[in-house]
C-alpha positions as CSV (number, residue, x, y, z in Angstrom):
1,X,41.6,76.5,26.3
2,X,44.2,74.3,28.1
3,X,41.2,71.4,28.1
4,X,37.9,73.6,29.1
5,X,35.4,73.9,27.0
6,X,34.5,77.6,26.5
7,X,31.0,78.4,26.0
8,X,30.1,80.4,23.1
9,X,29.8,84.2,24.4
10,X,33.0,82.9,25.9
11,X,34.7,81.4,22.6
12,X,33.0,84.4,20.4
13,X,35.4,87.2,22.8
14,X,38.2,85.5,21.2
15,X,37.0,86.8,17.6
16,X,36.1,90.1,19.3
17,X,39.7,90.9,20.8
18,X,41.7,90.1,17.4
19,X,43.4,93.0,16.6
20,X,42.3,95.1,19.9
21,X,44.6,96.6,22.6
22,X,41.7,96.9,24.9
23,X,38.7,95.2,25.8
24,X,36.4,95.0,28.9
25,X,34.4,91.8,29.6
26,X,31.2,93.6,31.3
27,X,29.2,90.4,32.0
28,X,27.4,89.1,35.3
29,X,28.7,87.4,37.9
30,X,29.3,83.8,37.2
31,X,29.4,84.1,33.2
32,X,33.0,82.9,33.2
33,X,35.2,86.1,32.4
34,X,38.2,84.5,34.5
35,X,38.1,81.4,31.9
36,X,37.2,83.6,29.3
37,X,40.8,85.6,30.2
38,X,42.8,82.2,30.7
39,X,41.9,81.1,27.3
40,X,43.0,84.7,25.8
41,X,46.5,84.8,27.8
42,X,46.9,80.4,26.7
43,X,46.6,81.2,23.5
44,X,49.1,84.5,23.6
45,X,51.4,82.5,25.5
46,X,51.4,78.7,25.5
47,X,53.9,78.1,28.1
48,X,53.9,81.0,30.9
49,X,54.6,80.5,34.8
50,X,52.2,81.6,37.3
51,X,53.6,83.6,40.1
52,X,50.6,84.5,43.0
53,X,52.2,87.5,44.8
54,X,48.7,87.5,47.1
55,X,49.1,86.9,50.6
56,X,52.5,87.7,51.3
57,X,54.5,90.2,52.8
58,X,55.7,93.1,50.5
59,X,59.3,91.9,51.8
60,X,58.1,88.3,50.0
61,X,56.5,90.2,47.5
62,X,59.9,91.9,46.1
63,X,61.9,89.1,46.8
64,X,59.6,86.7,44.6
65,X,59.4,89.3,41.8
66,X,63.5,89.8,41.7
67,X,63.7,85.8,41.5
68,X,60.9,85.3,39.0
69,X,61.9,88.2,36.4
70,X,65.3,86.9,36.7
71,X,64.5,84.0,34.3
72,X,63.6,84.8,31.1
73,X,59.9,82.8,30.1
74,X,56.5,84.5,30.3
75,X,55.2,85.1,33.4
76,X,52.1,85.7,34.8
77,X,51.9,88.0,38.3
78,X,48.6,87.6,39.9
79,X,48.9,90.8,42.7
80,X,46.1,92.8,44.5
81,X,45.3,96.6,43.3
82,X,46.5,97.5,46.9
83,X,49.9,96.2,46.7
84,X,51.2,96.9,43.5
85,X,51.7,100.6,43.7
86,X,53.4,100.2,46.7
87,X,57.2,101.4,47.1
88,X,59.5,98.7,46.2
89,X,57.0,96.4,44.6
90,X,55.7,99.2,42.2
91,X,59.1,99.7,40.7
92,X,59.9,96.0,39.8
93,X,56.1,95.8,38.2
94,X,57.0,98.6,35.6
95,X,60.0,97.2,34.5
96,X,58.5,94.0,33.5
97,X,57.7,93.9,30.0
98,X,53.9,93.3,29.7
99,X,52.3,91.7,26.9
100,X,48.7,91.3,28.5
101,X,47.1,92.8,31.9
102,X,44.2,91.6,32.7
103,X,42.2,93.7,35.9
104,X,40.0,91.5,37.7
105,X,37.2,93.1,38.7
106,X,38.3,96.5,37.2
107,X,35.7,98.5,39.2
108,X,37.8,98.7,42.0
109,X,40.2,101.2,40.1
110,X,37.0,103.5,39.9
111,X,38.3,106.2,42.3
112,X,39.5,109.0,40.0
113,X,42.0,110.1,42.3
114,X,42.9,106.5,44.1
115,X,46.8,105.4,43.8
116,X,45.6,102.2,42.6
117,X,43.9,103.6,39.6
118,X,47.2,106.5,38.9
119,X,49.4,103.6,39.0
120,X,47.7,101.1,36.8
121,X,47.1,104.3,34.5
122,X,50.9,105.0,34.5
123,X,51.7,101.3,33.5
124,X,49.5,101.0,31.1
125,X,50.9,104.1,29.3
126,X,54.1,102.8,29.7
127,X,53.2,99.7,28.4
128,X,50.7,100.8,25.2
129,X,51.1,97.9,23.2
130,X,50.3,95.5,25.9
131,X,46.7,93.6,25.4
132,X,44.3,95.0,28.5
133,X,41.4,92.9,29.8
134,X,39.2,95.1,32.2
135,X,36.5,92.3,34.3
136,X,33.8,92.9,35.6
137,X,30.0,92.3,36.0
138,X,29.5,95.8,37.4
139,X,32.2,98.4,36.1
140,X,30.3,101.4,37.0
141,X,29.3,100.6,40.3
142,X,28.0,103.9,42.0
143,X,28.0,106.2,38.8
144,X,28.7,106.4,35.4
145,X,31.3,108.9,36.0
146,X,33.3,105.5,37.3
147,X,34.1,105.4,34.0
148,X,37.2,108.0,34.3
149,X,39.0,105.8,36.7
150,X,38.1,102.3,35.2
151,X,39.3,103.5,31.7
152,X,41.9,105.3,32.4
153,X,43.9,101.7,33.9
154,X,42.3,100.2,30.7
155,X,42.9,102.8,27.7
156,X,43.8,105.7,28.8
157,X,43.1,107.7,25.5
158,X,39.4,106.6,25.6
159,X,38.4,109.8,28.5
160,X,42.3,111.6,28.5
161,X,44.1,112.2,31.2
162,X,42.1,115.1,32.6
163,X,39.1,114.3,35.6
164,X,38.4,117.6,35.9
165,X,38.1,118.2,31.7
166,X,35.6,114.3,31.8
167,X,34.0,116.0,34.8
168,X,32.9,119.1,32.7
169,X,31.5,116.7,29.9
170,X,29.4,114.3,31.7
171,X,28.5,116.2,34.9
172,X,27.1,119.3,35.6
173,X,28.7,120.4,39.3
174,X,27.4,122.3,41.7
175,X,29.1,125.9,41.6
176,X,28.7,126.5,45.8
177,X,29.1,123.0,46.9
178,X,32.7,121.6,45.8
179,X,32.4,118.1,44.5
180,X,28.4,117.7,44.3
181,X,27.1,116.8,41.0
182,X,23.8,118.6,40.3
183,X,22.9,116.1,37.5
184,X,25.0,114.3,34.8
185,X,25.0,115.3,30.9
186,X,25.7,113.7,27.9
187,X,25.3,110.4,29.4
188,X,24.1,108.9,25.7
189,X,27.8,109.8,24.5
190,X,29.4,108.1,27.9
191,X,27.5,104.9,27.6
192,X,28.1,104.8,23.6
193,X,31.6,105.1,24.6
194,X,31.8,102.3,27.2
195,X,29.8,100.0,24.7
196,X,32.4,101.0,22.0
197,X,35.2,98.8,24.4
198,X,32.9,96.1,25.4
């Protein structure tokens, strides 16, 4: 993979994605998911620019985008959860034809109703047929209802579309306190799920 040698639970994801859409990397901290990914998007696309959107200004952010799409060679957008739904920059993402997204540490799109997690849902309906990478050592964090939000950025037609229709399956709510999960269900089905993906 561009000169690094991949160890063999990194080599042996190679094999597992062939053929896949999706695919998360759950593995601990320090395991190498980012080379793992870099080896995936190398061999996709030999030849693709780099453009690191991270740090700048969303006036940069736009400007950099317009430039960089404007030539036609694969290009890969490195940008923060935060920034990309964000008026302006949001826009120019989803009209980039995506053949891989990879989510670094894909537990941060957890929050089912966060605008990070609606957006990256939205783009990757748009773009189906795109390969998604989800990483991360811990992608249900607090709860396994995390799941929602994480999959619904990664595959959207693993859970649906519906929180409150996932809720009802894997939670059992409170009826006179409004959010507070009295204790979760069918957790065997949710974790076999998951697994299915990783």
């Amino acid at each position: 993979a561009g000169g690094v040698e991949l160890y063999p639970h990194q080599a042996n994801v190679l094999l597992k994605i062939v053929g896949r859409l999706f695919f998360l990397l759950n593995w601990g901290m320090g395991s190498g998911k980012t080379i793992a990914a870099i080896a995936i998007m190398k061999l996709l696309n030999k030849e693709c620019r780099i453009l690191n959107l991270v740090g700048m200004s969303k006036t940069q952010k736009i400007k950099a985008l317009d430039n960089a799409t404007a030539i036609v060679k694969p290009l890969v957008v490195i940008i923060n959860y935060e920034s990309a739904w964000r008026t302006g920059i949001a826009e120019r993402i989803e009209k980039i034809r995506w053949s891989t997204i990879v989510f670094d540490e894909i537990q941060k799109l957890k929050a089912h109703n966060g605008k990070a997690s609606k957006f990256f849902g939205k783009l990757t309906e748009k773009h189906h047929k795109a390969l998604r990478l989800g990483l991360s050592g811990t992608p249900l964090s607090n709860s396994p209802l995390d799941a929602f939000g994480v999959f619904r950025a990664l595959a959207p037609g693993v859970f649906g579309k519906s929180w409150t229709r996932f809720r009802s399956r894997y939670a059992l709510m409170n009826p006179h306190i409004r959010g507070m999960v009295l204790r979760l269900i069918n957790q065997d089905e949710l974790a076999e799920k998951v697994a299915e993906h990783c």
